[in-house]
TIVO-2410 file (N, C-alpha, C; in nm, 3 decimals):
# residues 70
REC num residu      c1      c2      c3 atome chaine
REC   1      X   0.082  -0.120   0.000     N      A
REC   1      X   0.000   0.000   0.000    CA      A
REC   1      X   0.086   0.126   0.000     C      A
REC   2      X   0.164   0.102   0.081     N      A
REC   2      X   0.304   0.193   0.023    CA      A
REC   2      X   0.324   0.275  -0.075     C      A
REC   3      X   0.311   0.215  -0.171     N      A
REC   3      X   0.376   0.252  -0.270    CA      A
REC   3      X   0.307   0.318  -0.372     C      A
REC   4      X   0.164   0.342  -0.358     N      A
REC   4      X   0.067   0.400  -0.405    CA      A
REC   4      X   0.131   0.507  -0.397     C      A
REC   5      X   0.068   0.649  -0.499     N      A
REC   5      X   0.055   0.767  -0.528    CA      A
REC   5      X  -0.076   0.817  -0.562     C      A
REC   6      X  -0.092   0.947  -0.517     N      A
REC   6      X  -0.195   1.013  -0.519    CA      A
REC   6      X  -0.214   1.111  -0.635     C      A
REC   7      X  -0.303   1.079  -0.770     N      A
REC   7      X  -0.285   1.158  -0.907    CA      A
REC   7      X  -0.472   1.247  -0.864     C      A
REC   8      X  -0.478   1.369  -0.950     N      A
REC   8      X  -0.523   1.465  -0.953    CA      A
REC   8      X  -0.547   1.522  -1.052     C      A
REC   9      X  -0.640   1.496  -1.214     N      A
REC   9      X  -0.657   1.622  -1.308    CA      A
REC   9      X  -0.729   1.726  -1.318     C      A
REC  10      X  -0.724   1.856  -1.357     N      A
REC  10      X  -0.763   1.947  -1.375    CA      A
REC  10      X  -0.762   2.022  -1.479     C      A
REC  11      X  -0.830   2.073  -1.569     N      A
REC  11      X  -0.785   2.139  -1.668    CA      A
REC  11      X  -0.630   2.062  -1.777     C      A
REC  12      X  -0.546   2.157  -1.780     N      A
REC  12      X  -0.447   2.129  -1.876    CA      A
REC  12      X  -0.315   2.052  -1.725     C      A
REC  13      X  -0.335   2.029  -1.640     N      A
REC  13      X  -0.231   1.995  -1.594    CA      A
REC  13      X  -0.298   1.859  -1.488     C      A
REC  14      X  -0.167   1.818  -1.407     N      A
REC  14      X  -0.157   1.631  -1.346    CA      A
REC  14      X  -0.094   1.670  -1.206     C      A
REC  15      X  -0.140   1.678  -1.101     N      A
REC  15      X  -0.104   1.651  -0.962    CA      A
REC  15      X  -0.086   1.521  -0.953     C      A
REC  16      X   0.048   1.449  -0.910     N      A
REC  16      X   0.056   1.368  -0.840    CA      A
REC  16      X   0.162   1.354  -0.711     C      A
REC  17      X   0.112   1.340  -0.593     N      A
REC  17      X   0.145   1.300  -0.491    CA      A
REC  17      X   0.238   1.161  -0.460     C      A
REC  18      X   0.371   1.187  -0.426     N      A
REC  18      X   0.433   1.092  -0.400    CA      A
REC  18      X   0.453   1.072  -0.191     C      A
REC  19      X   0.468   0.966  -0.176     N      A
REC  19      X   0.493   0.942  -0.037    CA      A
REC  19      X   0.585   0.907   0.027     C      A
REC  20      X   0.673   0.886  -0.097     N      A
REC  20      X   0.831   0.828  -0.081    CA      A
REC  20      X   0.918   0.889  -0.162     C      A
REC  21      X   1.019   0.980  -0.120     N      A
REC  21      X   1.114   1.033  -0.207    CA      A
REC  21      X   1.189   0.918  -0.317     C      A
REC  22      X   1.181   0.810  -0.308     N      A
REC  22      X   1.254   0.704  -0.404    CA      A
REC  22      X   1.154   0.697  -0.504     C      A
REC  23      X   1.010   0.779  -0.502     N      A
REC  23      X   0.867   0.726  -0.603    CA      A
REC  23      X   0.925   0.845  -0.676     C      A
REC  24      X   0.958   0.979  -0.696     N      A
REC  24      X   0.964   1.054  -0.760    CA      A
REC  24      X   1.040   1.021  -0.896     C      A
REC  25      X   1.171   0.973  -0.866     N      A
REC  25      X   1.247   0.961  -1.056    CA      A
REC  25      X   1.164   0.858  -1.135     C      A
REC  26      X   1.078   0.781  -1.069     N      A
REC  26      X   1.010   0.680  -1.116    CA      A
REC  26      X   0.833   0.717  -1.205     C      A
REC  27      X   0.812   0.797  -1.123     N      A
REC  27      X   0.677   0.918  -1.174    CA      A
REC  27      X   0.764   0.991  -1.271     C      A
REC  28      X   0.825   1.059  -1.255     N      A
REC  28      X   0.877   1.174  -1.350    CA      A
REC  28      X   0.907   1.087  -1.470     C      A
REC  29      X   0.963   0.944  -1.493     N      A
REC  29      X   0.996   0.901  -1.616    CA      A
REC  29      X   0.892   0.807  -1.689     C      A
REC  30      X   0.766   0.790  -1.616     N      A
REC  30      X   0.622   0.687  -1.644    CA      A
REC  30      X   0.558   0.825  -1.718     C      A
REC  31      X   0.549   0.928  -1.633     N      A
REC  31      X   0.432   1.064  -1.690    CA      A
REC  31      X   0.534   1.149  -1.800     C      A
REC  32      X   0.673   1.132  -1.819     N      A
REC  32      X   0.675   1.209  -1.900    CA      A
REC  32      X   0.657   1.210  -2.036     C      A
REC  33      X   0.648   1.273  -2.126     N      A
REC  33      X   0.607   1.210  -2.272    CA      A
REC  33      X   0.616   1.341  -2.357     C      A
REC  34      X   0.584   1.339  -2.481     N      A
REC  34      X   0.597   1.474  -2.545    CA      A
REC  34      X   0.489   1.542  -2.498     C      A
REC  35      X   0.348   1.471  -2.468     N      A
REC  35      X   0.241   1.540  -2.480    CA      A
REC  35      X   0.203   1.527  -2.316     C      A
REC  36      X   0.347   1.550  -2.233     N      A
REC  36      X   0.290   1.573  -2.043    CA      A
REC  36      X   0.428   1.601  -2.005     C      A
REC  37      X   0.434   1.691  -2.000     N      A
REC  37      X   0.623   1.814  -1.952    CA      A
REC  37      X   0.592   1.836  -1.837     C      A
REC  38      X   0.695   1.772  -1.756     N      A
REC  38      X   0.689   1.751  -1.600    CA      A
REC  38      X   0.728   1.933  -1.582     C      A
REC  39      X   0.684   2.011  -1.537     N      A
REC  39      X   0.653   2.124  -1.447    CA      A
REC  39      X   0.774   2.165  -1.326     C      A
REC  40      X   0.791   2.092  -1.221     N      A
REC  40      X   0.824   2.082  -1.097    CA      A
REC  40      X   0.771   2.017  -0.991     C      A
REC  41      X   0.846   2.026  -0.860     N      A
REC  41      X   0.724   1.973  -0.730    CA      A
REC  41      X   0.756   2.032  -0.643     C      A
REC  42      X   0.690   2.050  -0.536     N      A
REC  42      X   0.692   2.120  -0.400    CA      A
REC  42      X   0.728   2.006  -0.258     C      A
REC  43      X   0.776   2.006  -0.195     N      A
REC  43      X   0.778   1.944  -0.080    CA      A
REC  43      X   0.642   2.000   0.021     C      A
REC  44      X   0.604   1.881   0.078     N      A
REC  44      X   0.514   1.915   0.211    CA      A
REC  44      X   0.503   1.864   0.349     C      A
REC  45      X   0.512   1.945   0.423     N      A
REC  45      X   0.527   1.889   0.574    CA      A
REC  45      X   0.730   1.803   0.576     C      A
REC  46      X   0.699   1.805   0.731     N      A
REC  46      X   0.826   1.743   0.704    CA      A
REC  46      X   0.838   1.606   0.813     C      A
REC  47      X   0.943   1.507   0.810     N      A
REC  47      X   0.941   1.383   0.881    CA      A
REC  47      X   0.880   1.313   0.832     C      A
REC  48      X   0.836   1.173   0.886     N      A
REC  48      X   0.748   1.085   0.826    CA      A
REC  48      X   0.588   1.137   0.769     C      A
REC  49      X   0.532   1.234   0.790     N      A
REC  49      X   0.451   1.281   0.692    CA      A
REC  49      X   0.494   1.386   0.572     C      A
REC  50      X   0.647   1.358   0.530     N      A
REC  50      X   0.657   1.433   0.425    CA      A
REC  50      X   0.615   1.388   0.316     C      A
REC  51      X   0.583   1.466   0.193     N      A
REC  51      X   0.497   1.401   0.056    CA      A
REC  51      X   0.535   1.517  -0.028     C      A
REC  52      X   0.562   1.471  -0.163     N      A
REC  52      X   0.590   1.544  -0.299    CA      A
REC  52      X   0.495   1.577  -0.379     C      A
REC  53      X   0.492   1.694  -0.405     N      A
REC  53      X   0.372   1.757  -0.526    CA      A
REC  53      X   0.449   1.753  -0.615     C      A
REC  54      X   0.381   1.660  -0.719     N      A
REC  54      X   0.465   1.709  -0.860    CA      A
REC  54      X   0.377   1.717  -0.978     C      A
REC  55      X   0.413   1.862  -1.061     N      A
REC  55      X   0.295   1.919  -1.151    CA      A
REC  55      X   0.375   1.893  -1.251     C      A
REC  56      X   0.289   1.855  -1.361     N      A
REC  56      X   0.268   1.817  -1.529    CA      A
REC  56      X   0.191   1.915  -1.564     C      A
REC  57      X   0.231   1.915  -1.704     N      A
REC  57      X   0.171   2.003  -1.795    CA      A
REC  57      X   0.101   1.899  -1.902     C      A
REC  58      X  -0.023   1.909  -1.934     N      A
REC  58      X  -0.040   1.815  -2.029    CA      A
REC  58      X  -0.071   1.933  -2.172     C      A
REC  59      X   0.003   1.881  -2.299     N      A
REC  59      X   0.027   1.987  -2.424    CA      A
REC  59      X  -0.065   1.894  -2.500     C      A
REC  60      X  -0.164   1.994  -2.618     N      A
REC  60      X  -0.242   2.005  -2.707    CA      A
REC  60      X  -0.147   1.947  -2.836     C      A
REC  61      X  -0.195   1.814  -2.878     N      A
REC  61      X  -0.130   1.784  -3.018    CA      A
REC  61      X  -0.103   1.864  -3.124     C      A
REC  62      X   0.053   1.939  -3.189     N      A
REC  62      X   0.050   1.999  -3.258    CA      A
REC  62      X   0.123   2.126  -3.191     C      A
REC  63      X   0.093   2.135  -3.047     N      A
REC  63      X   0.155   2.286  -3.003    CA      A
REC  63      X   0.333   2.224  -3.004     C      A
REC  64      X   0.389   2.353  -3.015     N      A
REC  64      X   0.562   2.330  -2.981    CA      A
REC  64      X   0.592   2.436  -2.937     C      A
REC  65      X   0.699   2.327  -2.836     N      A
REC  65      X   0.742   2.415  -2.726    CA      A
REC  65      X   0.844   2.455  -2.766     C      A
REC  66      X   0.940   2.563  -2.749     N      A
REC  66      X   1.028   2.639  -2.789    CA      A
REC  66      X   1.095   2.694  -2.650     C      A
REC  67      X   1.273   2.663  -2.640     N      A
REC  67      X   1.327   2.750  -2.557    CA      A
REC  67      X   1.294   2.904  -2.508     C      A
REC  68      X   1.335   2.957  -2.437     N      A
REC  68      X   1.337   3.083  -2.442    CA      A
REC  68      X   1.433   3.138  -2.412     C      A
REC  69      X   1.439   3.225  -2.510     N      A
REC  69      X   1.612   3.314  -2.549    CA      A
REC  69      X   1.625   3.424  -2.489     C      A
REC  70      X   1.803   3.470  -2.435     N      A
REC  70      X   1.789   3.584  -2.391    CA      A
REC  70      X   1.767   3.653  -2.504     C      A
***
């Protein structure tokens, strides 16, 4: 039961909740894809109730993303 994560959609983007810092490189490389650009995450609380927010972007077939230049 562990090892579950907690996912979330809304609009154009993907909350998911990790409960174990070792679940994160493992989410970040299942959700990423051309068409879901991992965002960032937030830390919450701290000690054994700490947990990871990590936001996705989910992109419209056809849009391109482009660096941004100085």
């Amino acid at each position: 039961m562990s090892d579950f994560v907690h996912v979330r959609a809304y609009g154009d983007f993907i909350n998911v909740i990790c409960n174990k810092e070792t679940q994160i490189e493992g989410v970040i490389k299942r959700m990423s894809t051309k068409s879901c650009v991992f965002q960032g995450y937030e830390e919450w609380d701290e000690g054994k109730d700490k947990k990871w927010l990590l936001r996705f972007y989910v992109i419209d077939e056809g849009y391109i993303i482009e660096p941004e230049l100085n």
